[in-house]
MARTI-639061 format. One line per 5 residues: number of its first residue (from 1); their letters; for each residue x, y, z of C-alpha. Coordinates in steps of 0.001 Angstrom, whole numbers, plus 524288, in hexadecimal, padded with zeros to 5 digits. Layout:
BEGIN
NUM	a	X Y Z; ...;
This chain:
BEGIN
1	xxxxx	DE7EA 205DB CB543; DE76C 20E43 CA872; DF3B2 210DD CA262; DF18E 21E3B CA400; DEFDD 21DC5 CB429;
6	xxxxx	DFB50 225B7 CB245; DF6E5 230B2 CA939; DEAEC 231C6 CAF12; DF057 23326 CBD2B; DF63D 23F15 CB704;
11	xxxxx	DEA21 247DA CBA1B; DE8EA 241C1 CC793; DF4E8 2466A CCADA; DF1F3 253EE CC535; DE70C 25561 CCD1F;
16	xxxxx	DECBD 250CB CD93B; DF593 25D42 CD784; DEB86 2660E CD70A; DE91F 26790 CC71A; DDBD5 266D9 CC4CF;
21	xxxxx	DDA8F 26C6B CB77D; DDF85 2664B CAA00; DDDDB 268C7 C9A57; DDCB4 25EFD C9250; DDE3E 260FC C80E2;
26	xxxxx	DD8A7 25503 C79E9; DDFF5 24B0F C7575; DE11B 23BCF C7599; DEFCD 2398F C79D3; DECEC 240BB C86AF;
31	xxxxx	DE23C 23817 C8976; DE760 231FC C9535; DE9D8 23FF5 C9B1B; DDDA5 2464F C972B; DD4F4 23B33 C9CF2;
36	xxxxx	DDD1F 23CFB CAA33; DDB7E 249EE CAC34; DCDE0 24AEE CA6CB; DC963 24141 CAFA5; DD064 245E7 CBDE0;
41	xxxxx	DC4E3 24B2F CC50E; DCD98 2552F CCBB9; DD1BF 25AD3 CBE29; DCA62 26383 CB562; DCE4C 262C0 CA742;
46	xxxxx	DCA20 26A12 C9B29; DCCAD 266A8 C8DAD; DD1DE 2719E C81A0; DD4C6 26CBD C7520; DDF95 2761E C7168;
51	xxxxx	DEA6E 27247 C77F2; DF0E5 27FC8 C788E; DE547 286BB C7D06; DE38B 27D5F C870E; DF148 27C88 C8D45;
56	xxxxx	DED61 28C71 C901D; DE1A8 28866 C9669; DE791 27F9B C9E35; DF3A5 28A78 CA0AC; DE7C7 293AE CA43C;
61	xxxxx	DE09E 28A62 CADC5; DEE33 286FC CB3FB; DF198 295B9 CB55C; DE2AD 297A6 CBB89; DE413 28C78 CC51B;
66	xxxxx	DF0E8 28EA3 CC930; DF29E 27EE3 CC779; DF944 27597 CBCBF; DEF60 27337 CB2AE; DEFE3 264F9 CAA29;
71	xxxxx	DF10D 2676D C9B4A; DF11B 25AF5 C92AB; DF1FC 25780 C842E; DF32C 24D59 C7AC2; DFFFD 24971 C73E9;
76	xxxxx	E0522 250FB C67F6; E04A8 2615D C636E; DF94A 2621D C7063; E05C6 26350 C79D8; E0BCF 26F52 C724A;
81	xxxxx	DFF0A 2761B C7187; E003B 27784 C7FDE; E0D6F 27DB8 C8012; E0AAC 28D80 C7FE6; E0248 28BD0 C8BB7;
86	xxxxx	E0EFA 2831C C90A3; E1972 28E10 C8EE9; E0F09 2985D C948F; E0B03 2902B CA0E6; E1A94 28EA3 CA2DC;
91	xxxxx	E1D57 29CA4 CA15B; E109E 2A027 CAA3A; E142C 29427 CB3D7; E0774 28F47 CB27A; E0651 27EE8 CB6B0;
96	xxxxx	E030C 27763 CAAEE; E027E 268B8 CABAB; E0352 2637D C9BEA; E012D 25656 C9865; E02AC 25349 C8BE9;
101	xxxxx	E000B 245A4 C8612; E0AD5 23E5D C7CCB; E0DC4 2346A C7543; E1782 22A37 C7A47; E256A 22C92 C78B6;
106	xxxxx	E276F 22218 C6D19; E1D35 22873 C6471; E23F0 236FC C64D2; E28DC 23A0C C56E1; E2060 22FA7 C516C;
111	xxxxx	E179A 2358A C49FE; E0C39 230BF C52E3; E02BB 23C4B C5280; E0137 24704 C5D30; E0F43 24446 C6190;
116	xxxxx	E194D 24C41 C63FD; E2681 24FD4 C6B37; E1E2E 25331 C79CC; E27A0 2524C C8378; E2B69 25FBC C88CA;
121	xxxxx	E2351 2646C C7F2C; E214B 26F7D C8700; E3238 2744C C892D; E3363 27CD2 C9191; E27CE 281E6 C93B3;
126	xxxxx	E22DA 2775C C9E55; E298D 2761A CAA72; E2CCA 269A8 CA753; E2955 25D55 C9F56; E24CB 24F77 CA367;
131	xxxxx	E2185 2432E C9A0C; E1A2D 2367E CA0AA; E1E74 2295D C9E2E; E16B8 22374 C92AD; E1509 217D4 C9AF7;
136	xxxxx	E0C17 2176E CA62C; E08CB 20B8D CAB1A; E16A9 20909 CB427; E14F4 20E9F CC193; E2267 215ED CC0DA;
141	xxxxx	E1C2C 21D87 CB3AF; E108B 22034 CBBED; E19A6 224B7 CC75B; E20D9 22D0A CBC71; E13E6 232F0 CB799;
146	xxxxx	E0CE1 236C3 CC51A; E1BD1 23BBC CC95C; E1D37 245FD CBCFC; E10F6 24B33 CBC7E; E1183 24C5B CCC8C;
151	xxxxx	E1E20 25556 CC78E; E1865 25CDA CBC8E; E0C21 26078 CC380; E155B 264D4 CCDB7; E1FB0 26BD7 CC552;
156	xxxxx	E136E 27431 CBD80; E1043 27A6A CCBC2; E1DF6 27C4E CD045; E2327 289A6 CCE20; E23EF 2906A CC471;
161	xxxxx	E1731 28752 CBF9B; E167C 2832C CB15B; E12E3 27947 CA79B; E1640 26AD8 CA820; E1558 2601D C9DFD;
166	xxxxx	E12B8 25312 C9EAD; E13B6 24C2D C9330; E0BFD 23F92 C91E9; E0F3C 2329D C88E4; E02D1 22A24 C86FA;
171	xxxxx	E0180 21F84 C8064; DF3EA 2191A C79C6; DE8F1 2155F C7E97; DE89E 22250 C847E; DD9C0 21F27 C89F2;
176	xxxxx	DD36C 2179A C9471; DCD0F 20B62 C8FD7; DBFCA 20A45 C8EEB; DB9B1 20BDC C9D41; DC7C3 20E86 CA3BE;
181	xxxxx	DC54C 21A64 CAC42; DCEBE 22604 CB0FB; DD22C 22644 CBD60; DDD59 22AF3 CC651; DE876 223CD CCE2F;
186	xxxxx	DE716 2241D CDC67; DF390 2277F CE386; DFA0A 230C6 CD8D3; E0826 23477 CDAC8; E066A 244C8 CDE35;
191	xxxxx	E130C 24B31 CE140; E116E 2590E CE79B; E1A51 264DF CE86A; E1B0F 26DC4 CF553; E1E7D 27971 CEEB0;
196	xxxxx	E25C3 28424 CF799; E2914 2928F CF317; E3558 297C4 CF45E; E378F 2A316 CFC90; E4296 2AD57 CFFE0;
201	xxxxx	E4B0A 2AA2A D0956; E5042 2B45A D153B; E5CF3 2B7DD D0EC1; E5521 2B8B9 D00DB; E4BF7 2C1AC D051E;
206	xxxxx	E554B 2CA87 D0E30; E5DB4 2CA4A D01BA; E4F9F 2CEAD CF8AB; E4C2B 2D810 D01FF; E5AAA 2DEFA D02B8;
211	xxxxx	E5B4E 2E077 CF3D7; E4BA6 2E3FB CF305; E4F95 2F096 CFB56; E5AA4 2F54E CF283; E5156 2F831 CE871;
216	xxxxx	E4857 3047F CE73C; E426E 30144 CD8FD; E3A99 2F292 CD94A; E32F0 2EF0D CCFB2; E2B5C 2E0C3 CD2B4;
221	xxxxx	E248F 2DD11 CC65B; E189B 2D033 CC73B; E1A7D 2C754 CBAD4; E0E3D 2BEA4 CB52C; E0862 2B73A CC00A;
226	xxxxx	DFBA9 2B30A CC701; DF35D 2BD05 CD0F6; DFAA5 2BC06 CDF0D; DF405 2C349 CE6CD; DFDFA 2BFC4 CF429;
231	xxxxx	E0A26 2C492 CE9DD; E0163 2D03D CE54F; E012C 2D490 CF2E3; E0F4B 2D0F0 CF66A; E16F7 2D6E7 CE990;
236	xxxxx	E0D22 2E38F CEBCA; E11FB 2E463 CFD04; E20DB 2E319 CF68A; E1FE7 2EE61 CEC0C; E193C 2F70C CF584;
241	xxxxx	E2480 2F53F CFF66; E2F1D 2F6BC CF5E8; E29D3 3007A CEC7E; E2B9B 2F774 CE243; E23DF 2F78F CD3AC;
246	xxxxx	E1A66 2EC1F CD1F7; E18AF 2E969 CC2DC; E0FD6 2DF7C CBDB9; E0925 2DC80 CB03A; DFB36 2D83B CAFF3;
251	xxxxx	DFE8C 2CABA CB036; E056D 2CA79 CBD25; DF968 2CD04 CC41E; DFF1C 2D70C CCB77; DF162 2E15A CC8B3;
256	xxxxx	DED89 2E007 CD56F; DF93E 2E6BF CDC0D; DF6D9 2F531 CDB3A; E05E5 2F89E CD904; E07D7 2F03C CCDF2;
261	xxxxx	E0D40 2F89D CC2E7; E0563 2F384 CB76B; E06D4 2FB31 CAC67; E1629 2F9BE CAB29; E1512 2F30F C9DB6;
266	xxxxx	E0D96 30092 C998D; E1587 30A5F C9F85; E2428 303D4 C9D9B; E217A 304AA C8E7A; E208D 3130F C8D70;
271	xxxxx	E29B3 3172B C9984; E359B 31E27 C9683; E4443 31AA0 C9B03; E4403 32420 CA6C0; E3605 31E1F CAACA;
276	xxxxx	E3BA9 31093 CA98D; E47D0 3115C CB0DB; E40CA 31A68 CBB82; E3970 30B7C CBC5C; E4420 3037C CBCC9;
281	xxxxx	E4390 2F8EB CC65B; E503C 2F592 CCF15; E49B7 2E837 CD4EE; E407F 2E1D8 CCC05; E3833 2D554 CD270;
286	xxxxx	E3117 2CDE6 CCA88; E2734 2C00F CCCC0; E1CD2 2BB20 CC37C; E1F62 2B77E CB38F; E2048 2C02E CA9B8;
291	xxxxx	E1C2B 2CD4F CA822; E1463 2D3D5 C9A6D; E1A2F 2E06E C99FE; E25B3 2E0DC C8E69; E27AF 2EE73 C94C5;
296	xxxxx	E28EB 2EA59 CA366; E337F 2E067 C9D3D; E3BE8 2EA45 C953C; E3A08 2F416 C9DA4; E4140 2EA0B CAB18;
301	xxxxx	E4A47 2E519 CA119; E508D 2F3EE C9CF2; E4E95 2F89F CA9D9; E5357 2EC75 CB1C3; E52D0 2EB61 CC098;
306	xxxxx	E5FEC 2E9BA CC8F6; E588F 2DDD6 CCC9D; E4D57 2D641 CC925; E47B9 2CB9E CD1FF; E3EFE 2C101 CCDA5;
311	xxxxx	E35A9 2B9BD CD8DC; E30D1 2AC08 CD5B0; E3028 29F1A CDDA4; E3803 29731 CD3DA; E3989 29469 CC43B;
316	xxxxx	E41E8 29C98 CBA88; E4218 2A876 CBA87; E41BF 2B23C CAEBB; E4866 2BFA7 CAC8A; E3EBA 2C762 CA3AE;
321	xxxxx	E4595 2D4B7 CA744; E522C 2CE21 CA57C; E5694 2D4F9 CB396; E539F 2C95A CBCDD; E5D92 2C84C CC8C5;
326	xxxxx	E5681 2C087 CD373; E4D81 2B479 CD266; E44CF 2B33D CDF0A; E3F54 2A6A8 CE2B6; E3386 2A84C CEA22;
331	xxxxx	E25A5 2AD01 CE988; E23F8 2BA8F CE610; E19DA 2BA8A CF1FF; E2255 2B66C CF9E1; E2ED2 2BE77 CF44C;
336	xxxxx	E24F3 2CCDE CF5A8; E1EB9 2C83F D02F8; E2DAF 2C60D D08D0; E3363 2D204 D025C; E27CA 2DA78 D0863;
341	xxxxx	E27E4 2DEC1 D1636; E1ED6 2DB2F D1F17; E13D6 2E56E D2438; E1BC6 2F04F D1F0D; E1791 2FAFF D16C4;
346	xxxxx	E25B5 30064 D14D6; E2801 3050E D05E6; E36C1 307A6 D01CE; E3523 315FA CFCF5; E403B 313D3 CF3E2;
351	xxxxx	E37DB 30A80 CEE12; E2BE6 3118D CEAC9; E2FD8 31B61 CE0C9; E322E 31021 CD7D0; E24A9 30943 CDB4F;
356	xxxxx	E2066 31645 CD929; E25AE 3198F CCAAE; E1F4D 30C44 CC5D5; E11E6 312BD CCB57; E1306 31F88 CC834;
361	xxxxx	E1448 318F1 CB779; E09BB 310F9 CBA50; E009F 31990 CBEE3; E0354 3237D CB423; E02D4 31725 CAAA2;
366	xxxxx	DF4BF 31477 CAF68; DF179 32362 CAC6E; DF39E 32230 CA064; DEB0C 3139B C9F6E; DDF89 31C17 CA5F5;
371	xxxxx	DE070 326C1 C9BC7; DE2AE 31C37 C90E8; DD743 314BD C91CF; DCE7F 31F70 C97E6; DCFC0 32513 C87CC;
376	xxxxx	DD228 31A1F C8013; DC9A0 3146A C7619; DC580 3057D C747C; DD266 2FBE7 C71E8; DD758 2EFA9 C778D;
381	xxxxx	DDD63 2F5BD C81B1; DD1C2 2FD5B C868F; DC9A1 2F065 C856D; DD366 2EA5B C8F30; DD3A0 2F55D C9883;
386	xxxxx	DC50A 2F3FD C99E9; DC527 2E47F C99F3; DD052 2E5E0 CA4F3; DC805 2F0F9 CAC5E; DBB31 2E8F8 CAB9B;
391	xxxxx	DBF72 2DBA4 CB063; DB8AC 2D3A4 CBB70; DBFA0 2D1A7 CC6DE; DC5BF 2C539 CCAE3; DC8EC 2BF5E CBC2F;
396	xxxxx	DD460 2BA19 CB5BF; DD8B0 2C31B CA9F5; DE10D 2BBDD C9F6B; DE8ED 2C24A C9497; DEBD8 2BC7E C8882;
401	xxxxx	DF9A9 2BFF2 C8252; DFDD1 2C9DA C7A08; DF533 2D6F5 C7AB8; DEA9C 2D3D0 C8353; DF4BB 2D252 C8F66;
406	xxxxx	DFB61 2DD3D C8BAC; DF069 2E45F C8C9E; DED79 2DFB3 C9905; DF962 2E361 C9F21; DF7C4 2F1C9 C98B1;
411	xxxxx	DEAF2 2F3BA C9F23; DEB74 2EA7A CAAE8; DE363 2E738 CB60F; DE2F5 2F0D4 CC38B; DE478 2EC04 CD0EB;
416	xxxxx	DD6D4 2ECBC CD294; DD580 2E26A CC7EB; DDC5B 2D713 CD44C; DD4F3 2CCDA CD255; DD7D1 2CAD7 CC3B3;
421	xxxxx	DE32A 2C329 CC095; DEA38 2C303 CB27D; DEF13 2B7CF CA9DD; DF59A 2B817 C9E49; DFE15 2AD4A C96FC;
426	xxxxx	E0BDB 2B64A C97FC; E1403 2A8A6 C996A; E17CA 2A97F C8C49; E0C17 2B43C C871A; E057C 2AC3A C7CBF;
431	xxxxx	DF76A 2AF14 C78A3; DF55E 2A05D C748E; DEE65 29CBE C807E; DEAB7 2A9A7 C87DB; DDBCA 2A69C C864F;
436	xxxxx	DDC77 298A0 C887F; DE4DD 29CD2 C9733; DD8C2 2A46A C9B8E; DD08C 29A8C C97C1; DD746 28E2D C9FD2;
441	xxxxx	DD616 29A81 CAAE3; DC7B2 29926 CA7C6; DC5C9 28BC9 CA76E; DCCA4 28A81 CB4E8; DC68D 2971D CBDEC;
446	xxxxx	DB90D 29D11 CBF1B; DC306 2A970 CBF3E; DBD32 2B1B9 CB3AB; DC822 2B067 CA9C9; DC955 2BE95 C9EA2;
451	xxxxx	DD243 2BDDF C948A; DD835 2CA4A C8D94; DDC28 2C45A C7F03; DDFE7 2C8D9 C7238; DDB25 2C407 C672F;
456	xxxxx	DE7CD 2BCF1 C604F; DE8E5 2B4A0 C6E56; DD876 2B1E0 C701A; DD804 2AB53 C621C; DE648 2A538 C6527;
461	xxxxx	DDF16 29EE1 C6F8E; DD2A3 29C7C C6A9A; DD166 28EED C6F79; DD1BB 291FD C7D0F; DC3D9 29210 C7BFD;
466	xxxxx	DC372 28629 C751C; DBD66 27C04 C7F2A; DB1A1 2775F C86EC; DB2B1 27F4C C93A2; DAB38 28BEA C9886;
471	xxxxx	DB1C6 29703 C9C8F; DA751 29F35 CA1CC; DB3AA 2A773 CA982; DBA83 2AB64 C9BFB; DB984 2B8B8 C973E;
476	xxxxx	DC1E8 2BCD5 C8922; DC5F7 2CA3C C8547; DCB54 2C93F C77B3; DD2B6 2D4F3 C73D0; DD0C3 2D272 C64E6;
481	xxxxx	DD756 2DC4C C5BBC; DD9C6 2D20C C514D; DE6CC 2CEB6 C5300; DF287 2D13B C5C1B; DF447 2DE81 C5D82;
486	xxxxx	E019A 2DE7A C6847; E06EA 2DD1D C5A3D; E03B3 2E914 C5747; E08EE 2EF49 C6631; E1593 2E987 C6742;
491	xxxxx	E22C0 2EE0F C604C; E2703 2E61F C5438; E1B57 2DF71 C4E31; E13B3 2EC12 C4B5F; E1D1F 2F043 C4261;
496	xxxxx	E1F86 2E5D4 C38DE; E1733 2E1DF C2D10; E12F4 2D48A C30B5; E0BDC 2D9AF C3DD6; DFD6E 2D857 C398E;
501	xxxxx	DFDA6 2CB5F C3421; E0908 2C530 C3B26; E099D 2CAC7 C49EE; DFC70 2D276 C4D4A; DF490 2C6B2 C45B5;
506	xxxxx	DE705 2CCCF C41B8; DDB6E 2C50A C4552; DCED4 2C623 C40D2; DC7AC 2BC00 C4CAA; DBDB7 2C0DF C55B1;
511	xxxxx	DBC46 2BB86 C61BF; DAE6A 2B9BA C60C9; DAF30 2AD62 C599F; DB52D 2A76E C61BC; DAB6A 2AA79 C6D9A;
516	xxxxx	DA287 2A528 C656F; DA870 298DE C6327; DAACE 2954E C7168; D9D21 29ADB C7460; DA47A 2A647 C7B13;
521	xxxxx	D9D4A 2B42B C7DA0; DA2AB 2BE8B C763C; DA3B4 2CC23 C799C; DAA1D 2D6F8 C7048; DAF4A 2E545 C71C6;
526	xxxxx	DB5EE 2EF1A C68FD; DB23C 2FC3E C7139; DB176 300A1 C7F7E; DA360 300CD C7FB0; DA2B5 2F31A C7AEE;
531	xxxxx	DAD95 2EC5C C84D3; DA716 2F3B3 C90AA; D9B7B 2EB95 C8C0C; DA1EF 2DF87 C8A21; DA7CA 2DFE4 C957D;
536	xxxxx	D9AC9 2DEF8 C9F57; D96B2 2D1D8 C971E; DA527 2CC78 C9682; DA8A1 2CE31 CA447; D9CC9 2C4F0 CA8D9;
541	xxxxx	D9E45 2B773 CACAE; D9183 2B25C CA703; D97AE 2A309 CA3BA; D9C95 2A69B C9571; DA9D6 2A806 C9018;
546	xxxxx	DAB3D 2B674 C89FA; DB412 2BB80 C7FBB; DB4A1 2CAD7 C7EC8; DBBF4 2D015 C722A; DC025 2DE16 C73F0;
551	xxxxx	DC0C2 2E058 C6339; DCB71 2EC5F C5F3A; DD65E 2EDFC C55FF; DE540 2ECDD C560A; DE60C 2FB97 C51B0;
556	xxxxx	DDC6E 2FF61 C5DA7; DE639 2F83F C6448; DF121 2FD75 C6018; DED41 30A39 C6026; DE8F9 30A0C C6E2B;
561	xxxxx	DF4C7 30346 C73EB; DFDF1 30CE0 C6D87; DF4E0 3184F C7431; DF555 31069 C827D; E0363 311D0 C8049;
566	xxxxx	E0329 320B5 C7D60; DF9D6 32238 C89F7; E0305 31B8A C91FE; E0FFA 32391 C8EC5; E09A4 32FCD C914D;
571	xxxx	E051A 32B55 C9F43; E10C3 32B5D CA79E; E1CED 334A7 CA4E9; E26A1 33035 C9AF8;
């Protein structure tokens, strides 16, 4: 038996879980684990070569398949390139399973090259932290082996889901000898996990549903998380019943419910103090991760709830509107099915002015979009109103951080737009790995995959398009207005003298190089006549890879932003 049985039962326990798809970056120490996993038939592995691009692709294909995804490196500075797609796939819950290959223990701190301090590498941004024995060939290491990564495979599932590292000693020869073939262990210690959700009890709920009817102003508001259509429909049956104000930013996926107040990120900027406390929740219930809107956040934490209920099955629980009074442990299905009543279309009228108030500002809020865009002129915000209008049906749309989400959430999608779900890295809001995300949703879905980018975060992440795979299902906007222009939007770096150079960070790039590199198609636009063209060739799925640069200028920005702003304040009374 090789002395790497062991290490190369790995994958075969991996794919006796259910993983089925790996990345691999080159490398020699991880030799052992790249030959296992690149040679399970049950496991489909890719190769990138930078190792930071390719922990997001792996973060993406996880995210897409709803299942851990192997990531492995060699020994050395390979493991810490991983580690922004780490904290963000902890923050997002997102299963990782990291290997990472190492040196044995006794040549740490010896100056023996690609070696480094690995283990916990990671902190606190994994769920937790396993090293193999450096031995392998005593059948209680091999019992050890099978038994943790039975327990990390496990752990990366269980909720709330997240990243797990194993880190792996190996010592030379770290390949088989000539004519030694891979194969897999028969009888492979699996350990399964019958997972169970909690649920409210009789006295909980009784003791829910007494304190639910004491309040006449609810407010539930849907926090980044996945398309549910079953919690759609349940959170939508509870707010009609109880009058209550459904809030959600693009990236909850909430579009599809017709009451969902969308705009509150627009409108809560400009409102005035009566306006606000008129909206003032008394019960706020919240489920899902974080929220974009900076004004949704200020505006809950200065006009704070009497109580504030968050709904999840397990995990910590954070208090972003520093109010939070009750943690609920359960499913928010299961929490809005149990709190609705059954074949009744009763609606507490107390309840309904309140639902009503939130409407009556959104409505006149998307007045004011209508007359807006019906008389603007060509700008990046135009070009994303159009993009967002024009989309097929049944896609995945990502946004990249900074602007390009932003602007997403200002225009958003309608609940005619159902079938298209959002993704955007909001873990810990990076742009280092937006593009290469989208692409690991490519690699893994014949879903077609659009990304909405700026231009700092697409050259950031240029070398998620460095590798050997088609992606006939990618499509690119690049929102390039040579440099990052939020600089220019938000209060205290527009008004100091290092801005240009230091915070907005002119670039001169174009995006069409790049295309042309990767053998890419490139489409441009810098009017409305010229994106309504580029839009018929961009939005067909002919087996290429297309990259469509919308071209304007921070002061276009600018300049149009501050007028959306104007537009908005007049639309509702003040």
């Amino acid at each position: 038996m090789s002395a790497y049985q062991p290490i190369f039962d790995i994958a075969a326990i991996c794919a006796a879980h259910g993983i089925q798809q790996a990345v691999v970056c080159p490398g020699s120490r991880c030799a052992p684990l790249t030959l296992a996993f690149t040679s399970h038939p049950a496991i489909q592995s890719r190769t990138f070569s930078d190792e930071r691009s390719a922990a997001f692709v792996a973060l993406g294909i996880a995210q897409q398949t709803q299942t851990p995804t192997v990531l492995v490196c060699t020994s050395g500075s390979a493991a810490y390139n991983f580690a922004p797609a780490v904290a963000e796939a902890f923050y997002q819950q997102i299963p990782l399973l990291i290997f990472t290959a190492d040196r044995p223990a006794e040549w740490i701190d010896q100056w023996d090259g690609q070696t480094i301090r690995q283990e916990n590498i990671y902190g606190a941004h994994v769920k937790h932290a396993y090293s193999l024995p450096t031995a392998t060939n005593h059948s209680d290491s091999i019992w050890h082996i099978q038994r943790l990564v039975n327990e990390a495979i496990l752990l990366s599932t269980t909720f709330p889901a997240g990243p797990v590292h194993i880190n792996v000693p190996l010592r030379e020869p770290l390949y088989p000898a000539a004519g030694e073939a891979i194969t897999f262990s028969k009888n492979l210690k699996v350990t399964t996990l019958e997972k169970t959700n909690p649920t409210l009890t009789i006295e909980s709920l009784a003791g829910i549903r007494n304190k639910l009817s004491q309040y006449a102003k609810i407010m539930v508001v849907a926090g980044q998380q996945e398309k549910h259509t079953a919690l759609l429909q349940g959170v939508s049956r509870f707010c009609k019943q109880h009058g209550a104000a459904l809030l959600g930013d693009v990236i909850s996926n909430f579009h599809p419910a017709e009451e969902t107040v969308r705009l509150a990120d627009v409108f809560l900027a400009h409102a005035n103090e009566n306006l606000k406390a008129a909206l003032q929740p008394e019960l706020l219930i919240t489920f899902g991760k974080s929220v974009i809107s900076k004004n949704l956040k200020q505006f809950l934490r200065s006009y704070a709830p009497v109580e504030h209920w968050h709904i999840q099955p397990g995990g910590y629980v954070p208090d972003p509107f520093q109010s939070l009074t009750k943690t609920i442990a359960c499913h928010p299905l299961d929490f809005f099915n149990q709190l609705t009543i059954e074949h009744s279309e009763r609606q507490d009228s107390k309840n309904q002015h309140y639902f009503a108030q939130w409407q009556a500002v959104e409505q006149a809020t998307r007045e004011g979009y209508k007359n807006y865009f019906a008389t603007t002129g060509f700008h990046e915000l135009d070009a994303v109103q159009t993009i967002l209008k024009n989309l097929p049906a049944h896609i995945n749309l990502h946004a990249a951080n900074s602007m390009s989400v932003r602007y997403l959430n200002l225009v958003g999608l309608t609940a005619q737009q159902k079938d298209i779900q959002v993704y955007a890295n909001r873990g810990t809001s990076g742009i280092d790995g937006c593009t290469s995300t989208a692409v690991g949703h490519s690699l893994s879905s014949n879903t077609p995959q659009v990304l909405l980018t700026g231009d700092l975060a697409f050259f950031y992440d240029r070398n998620a398009f460095w590798h050997n795979y088609k992606m006939p299902n990618l499509r690119v906007v690049v929102l390039n207005n040579q440099g990052g222009v939020i600089f220019n939007l938000i209060d205290g770096p527009g008004a100091v003298p290092q801005k240009d150079e230091f915070f907005v960070t002119h670039q001169a790039l174009s995006a069409r190089h790049l295309a042309q590199e990767f053998n890419h198609t490139y489409l441009t636009a810098g009017s409305k006549e010229e994106l309504t063209e580029a839009l018929r060739e961009f939005f067909i799925f002919d087996g290429s890879t297309k990259i469509l640069e919308i071209k304007s200028t921070q002061q276009q920005a600018l300049i149009a932003f501050n007028d959306f702003k104007q537009v908005i304040k007049k639309s509702y009374a003040t």
